[in-house]
N, C-alpha and C positions, 0 to 999 in steps of 0.2 A: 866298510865305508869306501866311496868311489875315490881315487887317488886323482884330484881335480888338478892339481898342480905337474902329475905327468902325463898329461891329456895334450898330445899336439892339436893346434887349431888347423884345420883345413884351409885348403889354398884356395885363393877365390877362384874360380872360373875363367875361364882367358877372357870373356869376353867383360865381364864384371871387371877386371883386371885391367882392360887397357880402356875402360871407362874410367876409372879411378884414375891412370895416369894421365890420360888428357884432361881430365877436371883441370888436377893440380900443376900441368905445365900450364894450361891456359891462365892460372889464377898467379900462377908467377911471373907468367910474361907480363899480365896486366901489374902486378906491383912494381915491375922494375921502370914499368913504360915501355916496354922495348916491342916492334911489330914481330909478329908472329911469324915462322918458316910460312915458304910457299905452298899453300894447300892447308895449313892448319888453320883457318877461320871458319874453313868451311868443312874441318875434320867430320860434321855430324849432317853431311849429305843436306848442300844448300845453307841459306841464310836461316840465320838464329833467330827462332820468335821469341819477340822479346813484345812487354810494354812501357811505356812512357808518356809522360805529362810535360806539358810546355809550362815553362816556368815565368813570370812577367816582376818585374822589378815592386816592391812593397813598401809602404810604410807599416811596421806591426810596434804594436805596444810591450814595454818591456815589464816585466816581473824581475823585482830583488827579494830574494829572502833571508834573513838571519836569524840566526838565535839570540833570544833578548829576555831580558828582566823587568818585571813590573814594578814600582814605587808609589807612592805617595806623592799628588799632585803638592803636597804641603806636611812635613812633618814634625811638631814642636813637641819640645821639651818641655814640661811642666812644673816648674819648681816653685818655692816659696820665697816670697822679697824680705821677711821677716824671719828674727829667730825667736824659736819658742816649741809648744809641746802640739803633739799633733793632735788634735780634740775628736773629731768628726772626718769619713769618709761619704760623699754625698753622690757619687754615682755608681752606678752599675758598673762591674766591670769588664770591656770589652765592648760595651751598648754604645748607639749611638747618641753624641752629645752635642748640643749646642754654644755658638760662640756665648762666652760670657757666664756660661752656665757653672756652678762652683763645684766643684771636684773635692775639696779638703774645705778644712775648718780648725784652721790654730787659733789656740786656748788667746780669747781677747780682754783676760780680766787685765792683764799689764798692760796692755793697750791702752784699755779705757781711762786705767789711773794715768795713762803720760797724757791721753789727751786731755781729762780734767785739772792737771797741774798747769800743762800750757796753755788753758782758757782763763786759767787765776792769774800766771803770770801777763798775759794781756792784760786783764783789767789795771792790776796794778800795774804795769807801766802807762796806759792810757790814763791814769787818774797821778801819776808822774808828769804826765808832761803837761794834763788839763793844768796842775799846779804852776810849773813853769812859765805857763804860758801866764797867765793871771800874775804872775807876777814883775813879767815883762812888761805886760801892757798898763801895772799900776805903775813902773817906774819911769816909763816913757814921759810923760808931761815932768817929768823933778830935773831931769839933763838940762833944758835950756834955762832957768834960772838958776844953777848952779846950787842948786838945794842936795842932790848928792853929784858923786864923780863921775866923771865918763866911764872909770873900770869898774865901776857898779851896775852902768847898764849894761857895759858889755859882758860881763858877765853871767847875767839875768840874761839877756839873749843869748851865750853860749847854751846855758845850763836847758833851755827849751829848745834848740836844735840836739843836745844831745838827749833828753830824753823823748823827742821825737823818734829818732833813729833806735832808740830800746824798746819804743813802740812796733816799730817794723821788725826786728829781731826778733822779739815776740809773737809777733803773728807769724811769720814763717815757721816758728817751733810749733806752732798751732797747728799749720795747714801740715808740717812733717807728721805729725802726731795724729791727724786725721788721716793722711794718707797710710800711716802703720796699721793704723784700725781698721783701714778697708782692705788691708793685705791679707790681715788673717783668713780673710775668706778668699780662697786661689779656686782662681777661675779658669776655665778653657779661654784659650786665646781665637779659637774658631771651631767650626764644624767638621766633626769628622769621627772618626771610629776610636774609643777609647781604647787603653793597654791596660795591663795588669797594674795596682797599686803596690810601688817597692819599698813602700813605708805604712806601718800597721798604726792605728790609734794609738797614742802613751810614747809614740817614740820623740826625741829629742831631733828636732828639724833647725837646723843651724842655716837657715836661710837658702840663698841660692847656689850654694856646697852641693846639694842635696836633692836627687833626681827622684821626683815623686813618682812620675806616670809621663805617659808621651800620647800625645792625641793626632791620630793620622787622616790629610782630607783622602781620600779614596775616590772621590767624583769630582774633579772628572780624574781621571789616571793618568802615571807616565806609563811611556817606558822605554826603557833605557837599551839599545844595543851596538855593537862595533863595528865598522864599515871597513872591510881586509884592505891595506894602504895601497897593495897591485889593482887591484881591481876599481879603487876610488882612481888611479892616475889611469887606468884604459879608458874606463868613463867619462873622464875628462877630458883624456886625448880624443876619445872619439865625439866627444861635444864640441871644441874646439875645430874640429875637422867636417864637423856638422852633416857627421853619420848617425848622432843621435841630438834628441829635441828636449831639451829640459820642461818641467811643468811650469805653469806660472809661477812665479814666483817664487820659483826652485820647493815648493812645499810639495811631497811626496801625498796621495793619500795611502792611509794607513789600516791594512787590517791585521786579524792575530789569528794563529791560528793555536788553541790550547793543548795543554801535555797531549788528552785521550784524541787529537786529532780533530777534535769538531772544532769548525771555523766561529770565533767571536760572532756576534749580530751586529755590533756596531763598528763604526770605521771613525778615524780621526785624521789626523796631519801632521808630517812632521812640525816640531817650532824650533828645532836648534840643534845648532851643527857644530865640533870641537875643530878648528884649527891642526890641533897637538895631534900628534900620535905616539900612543904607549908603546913605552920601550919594552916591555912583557909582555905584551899582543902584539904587536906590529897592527894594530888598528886605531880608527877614528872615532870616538865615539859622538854620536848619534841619540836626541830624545823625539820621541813622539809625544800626542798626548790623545787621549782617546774617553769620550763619556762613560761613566759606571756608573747609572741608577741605583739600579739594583747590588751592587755590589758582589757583581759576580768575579770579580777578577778583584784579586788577594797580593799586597805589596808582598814581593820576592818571588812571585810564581813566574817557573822559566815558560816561555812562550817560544812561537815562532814568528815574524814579522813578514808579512811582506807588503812591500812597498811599490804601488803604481800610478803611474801619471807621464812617465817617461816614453819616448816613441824612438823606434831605430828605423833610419831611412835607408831607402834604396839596398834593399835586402831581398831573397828569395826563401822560400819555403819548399823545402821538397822531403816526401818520404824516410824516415828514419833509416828503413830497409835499400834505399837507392848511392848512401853514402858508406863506401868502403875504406880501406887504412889499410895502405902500406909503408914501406921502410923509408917515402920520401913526405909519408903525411897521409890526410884523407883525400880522397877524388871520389870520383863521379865519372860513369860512361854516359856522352850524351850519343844522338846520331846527329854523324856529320855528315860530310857530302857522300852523293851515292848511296846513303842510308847504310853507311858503315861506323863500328861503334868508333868511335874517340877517348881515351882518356883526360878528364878536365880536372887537374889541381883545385883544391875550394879552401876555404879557411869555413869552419863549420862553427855554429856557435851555440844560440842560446835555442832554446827547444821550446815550442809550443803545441799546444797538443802533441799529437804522434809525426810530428814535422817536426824534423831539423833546421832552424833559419842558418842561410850560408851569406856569410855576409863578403867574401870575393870570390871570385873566379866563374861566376855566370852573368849572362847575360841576359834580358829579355827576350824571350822566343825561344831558346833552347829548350831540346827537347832531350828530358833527363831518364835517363832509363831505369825504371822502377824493379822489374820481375824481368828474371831471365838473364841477371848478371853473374849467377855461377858458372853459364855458358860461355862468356866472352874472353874476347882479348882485342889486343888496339886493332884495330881495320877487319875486324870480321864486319861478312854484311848480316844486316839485321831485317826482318819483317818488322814493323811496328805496330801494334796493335793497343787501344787504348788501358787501362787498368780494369779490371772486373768494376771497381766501388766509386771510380769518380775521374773524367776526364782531365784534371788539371789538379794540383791542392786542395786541400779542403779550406774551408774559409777558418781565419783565424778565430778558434773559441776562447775563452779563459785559457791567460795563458800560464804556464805551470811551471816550476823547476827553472827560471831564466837562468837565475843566479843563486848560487847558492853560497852560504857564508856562515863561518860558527860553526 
């Protein structure tokens, strides 16, 4: 077996050799800023061909993305207002169901007996007070000729105000006791995708104790995600500073993108925004809400968000490959006077297509050097020659990655 580990590697070449060292002086000189010794811009016999695009000031649209959770546009608990035995299960479960439509069916033979007691108790007290009253109005004419006493009629008149009122007491026990009767039968409160039954026929339902089933609307959908609290106060700063343009009405539109990576078909808007920010996220939380016909999207399933309507002003677009990083940040060589490179400071930001947007340290007209910056350093002179694939940026396509969050 070849002994790979006592194998000296061979010395480059002289000339290989002191290509490698001017790369790496030129590429240091350019991170420090510093101009280059006399003769070294031009260490590679004349000006350095390079190419470059002229960059113009933009408004582009911005993309947020996060990671979010889907819910239930409406979620209700289904219980029973009544106690009693559980009779009957009346829907499918998991199927979809409609509002009002009865899910259970408690045992209504007690029922019925309270409501037929409190239908007897009405009659007798209406036939209570029919008496009363018949006996008020025979005593009336006997008061002014003193045929009986004044505390006889008043009396007879108390005794028909209070069995009126045993009247009304009774019918309320009526309409309570109708109302028990129509409880046995538990209904959906609305439309939406039923859950499993957590009570089987024969069990003992002690009223609203007692969680039957939950019925969720699913169309239209939420969904729920956190907006990182740095990034909500940049956004603001830079809205406030009026480098970026809110939508109307501050409502986001809304699309998803699911677990396996295919994008949603449908889009929505945000509707509500949290104040608070959690002290366990360090976020804001954020709902959407978005139509589900079909019922393709399942409360709890993690998604991805993103959110656009928002625009960032007076920004540039340049080449991903034209923006470099060193020890004082990113920059950019443009050419300056004399068609010599320049080092420019940028603040580099959100990303659209295969362009980096810089949102300072350019100007309109400047011409940003694409191809041929492993070459450089501050004040070499350059040839400029345009890019092989497009004079200037490419135009802003769908834009991808602005932000990301979660």
């Amino acid at each position: 077996m070849p002994r790979l580990l006592s194998q000296s590697r061979p010395a480059l070449p002289p000339s290989r050799a002191t290509f490698f060292l001017a790369m790496l002086s030129s590429l240091l000189l350019a991170a420090c800023g510093k101009a280059p010794e006399n003769g070294q811009a031009s260490m590679f016999g004349g000006p350095v061909p390079v190419a470059a695009v002229t960059v113009q000031e933009e408004t582009l649209p911005i993309t947020l993305e996060y990671a979010a959770q889907t819910l239930g546009s409406r979620e209700v608990e289904v219980r029973a207002r009544v106690t009693g035995i559980l009779q009957k299960r009346n829907y499918v479960e998991g199927a979809k169901v409609k509002a009002g439509q009865s899910l259970f069916t408690i045992d209504p033979a007690p029922f019925e007996a309270a409501l037929a007691r409190a239908e007897a108790d009405v009659a007798a007290a209406e036939a209570r007070y029919e008496q009363a009253e018949r006996e008020a109005t025979r005593l009336a004419p006997l008061v002014q000729p003193k045929a009986i006493s004044q505390k006889e009629y008043d009396d007879a008149l108390s005794a028909k105000s209070i069995t009126r009122a045993d009247v009304l007491a009774a019918r309320a026990r009526l309409r309570e006791a109708k109302l028990n009767l129509a409880w046995t039968r538990v209904e959906s409160p609305l439309a939406g995708i039923s859950s499993r039954a957590l009570k089987s026929e024969g069990s003992l339902v002690s009223g609203p104790d007692v969680l039957l089933t939950t019925v969720t609307q699913t169309d239209p959908i939420q969904v729920i995600f956190g907006i990182p609290d740095n990034e909500r106060l940049k956004l603001r700063q830079d809205a406030d500073a009026k480098r970026v343009i809110w939508p109307k009405d501050g409502r986001f539109k809304v699309k998803l993108k699911l677990a396996d990576g295919s994008e949603y078909g449908k889009s929505g808007f945000t509707d509500f925004s949290d104040i608070r920010v959690s002290r366990d996220t360090g976020t804001s939380e954020a709902r959407a809400e978005l139509p589900n016909p079909d019922n393709l999207l399942q409360p709890g399933q993690f998604v991805r968000v993103q959110l656009s309507g928002a625009s960032r002003v007076g920004v540039f677009r340049v080449p991903q490959r034209a923006v470099l990083e060193g020890p004082q940040g990113k920059f950019v060589f443009i050419v300056g006077k004399e068609n010599k490179a320049e080092i420019r400071p940028v603040e580099a930001g959100d990303w659209t297509g295969g362009d980096v947007v810089i949102s300072k340290g350019l100007t309109s007209g400047d011409q940003v050097i694409v191809d041929g910056v492993i070459k450089l350093g501050p004040g070499a002179p350059v040839q400029v020659s345009a890019p092989p694939a497009q004079q200037t940026p490419a135009a802003p396509d769908k834009p991808a990655n602005a932000k990301q969050g979660g």
